[in-house]
N, C-alpha and C positions, 0 to 999 in steps of 0.2 A: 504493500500500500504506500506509494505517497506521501510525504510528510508535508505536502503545501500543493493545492490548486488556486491559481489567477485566474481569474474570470471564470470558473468553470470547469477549469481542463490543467491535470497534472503539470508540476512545474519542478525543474531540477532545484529552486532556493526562490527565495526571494527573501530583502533584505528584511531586518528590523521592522522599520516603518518601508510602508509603501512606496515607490521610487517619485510618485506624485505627490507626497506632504512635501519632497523638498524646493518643489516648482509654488507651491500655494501661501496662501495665508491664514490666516485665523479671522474665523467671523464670530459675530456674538451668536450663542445658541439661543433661540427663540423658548418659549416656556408657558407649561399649559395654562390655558386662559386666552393665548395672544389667537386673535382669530386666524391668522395663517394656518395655525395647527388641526385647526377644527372646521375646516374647508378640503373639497377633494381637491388633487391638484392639477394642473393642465397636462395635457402630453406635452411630450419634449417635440419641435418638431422641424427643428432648424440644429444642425449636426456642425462645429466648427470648433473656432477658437474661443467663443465664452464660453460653450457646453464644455469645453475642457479645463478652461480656465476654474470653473464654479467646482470641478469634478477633482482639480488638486487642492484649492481652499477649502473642501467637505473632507476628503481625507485629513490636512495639517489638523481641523478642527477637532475631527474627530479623535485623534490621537492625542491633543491636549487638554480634550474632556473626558478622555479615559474608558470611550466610547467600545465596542463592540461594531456600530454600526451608526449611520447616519443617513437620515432625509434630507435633501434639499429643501424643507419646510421647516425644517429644524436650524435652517439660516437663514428661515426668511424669504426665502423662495418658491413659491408656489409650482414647481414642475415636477414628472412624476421621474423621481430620481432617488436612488440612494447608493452608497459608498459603505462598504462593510471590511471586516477583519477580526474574525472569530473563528476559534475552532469548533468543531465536531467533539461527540463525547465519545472517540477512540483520541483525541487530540492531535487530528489531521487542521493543519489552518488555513484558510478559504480566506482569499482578496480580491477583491475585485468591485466594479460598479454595478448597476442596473440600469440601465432608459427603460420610461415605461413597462415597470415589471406588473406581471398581471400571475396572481398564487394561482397553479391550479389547482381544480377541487379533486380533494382525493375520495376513494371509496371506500363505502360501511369498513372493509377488508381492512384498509390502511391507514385507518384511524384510530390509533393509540395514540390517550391523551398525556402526557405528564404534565403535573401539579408543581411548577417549580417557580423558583424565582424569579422577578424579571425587573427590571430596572429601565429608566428612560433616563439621559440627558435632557430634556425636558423636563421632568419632576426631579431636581437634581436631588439625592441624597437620599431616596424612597425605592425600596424592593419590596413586593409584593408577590405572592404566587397567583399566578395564572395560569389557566389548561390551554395548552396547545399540542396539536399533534407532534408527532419525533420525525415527523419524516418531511418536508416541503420542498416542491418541483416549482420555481419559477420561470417564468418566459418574461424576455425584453428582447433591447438591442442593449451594444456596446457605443461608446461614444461615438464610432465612426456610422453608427446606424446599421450592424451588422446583427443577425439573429442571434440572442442568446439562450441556452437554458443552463440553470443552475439548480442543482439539487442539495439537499440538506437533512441530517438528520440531526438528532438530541439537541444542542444546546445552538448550532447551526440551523438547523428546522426554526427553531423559539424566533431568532434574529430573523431569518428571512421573512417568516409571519410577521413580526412587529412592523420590519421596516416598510413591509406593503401595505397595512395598516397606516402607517403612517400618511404614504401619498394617497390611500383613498379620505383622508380628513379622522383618523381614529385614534386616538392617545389609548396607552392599555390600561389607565382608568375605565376607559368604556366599558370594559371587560369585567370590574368589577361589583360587586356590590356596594351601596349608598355608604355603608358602615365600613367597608373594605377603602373604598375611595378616603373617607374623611379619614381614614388614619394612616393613609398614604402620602395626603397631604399634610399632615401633621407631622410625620417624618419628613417630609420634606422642609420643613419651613423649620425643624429642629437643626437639621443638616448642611441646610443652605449656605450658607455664609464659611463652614469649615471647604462646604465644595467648593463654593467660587474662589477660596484660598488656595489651594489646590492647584485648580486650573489656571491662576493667574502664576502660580511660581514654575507651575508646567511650561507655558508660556513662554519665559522666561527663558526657561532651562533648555527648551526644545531644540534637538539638531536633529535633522531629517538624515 
């Protein structure tokens, strides 16, 4: 097996950070409430040099919010876009982007739910368990507008669900219960301030 796929498809290494945080920069990450979040968001539909430019500032960002993954909604961008960097629960690590990723739906068969933790950049400093499948098949393109699919299971499955969640307008609040929500946000607004600490000496520290 593998010990790293880019975009998709087995890779002899890949560095550290992604070789696009060292092209990007840092944007501010957007946070539940702000309506960008809670809006579905457009197709991408023009392939060049901001779609690329947006796609090494969502990696730097993601890396100095200590992310797993990220939306272009989560900078403030309304397009259906996200940038990931998470392993698998055998601890293979999966890089790569999405344009217009669409989940598809799996069968009765290949839904196993796990109950596990999950965390947003958005609700900074709040883990909650959420049930989602162990296994997720998405389809997009790649920056240049080329066909993509990317597959995922355990704790890679969780990420690919969130982040399409994400571009269709859904925080994984949604996901929870009224009682489950308020004490998400409670952790969060407990945690806050040590995360933006964090991320601001991240920032700081970061070399791609």
């Amino acid at each position: 097996m593998p010990s790293v796929f880019v975009q998709g498809r087995p890779a002899a290494s890949c560095p550290p950070f992604a070789p696009e945080a060292r092209r990007g920069s840092v944007r501010r990450v957007t946070e539940v409430g702000e309506e960008v979040l809670h809006r579905p968001c457009r197709d991408v539909t023009e392939f060049g040099p901001d779609l690329a430019a947006l796609i090494d500032d969502m990696f730097r960002t993601m890396y100095v919010a200590e992310g797993a993954g990220l939306a272009a909604n989560q900078v403030g961008v309304g397009l259906r876009l996200f940038v990931y960097d998470c392993p698998d629960d055998d601890g293979v690590r999966h890089v790569g982007h999405i344009v217009n990723p669409v989940l598809e739906p799996l069968a009765p068969a290949e839904r196993r739910l796990l109950d596990e933790g999950e965390g947003c950049l958005s609700v900074p400093g709040a883990v909650m368990a959420v049930p989602r499948p162990d296994r997720a098949v998405v389809r997009g393109l790649d920056r240049d507008g080329a066909p993509l699919v990317v597959e995922g299971t355990g704790y890679f499955a969780r990420c690919l669900a969130h982040e399409t969640d994400h571009v269709n307008g859904h925080v994984y609040l949604d996901r929870l219960s009224g009682r489950e929500r308020k004490a998400a946000l409670r952790q969060s607004a407990d945690r806050r301030e040590e995360v933006f600490a964090r991320r601001s000496a991240n920032a700081a520290a970061f070399t791609a």
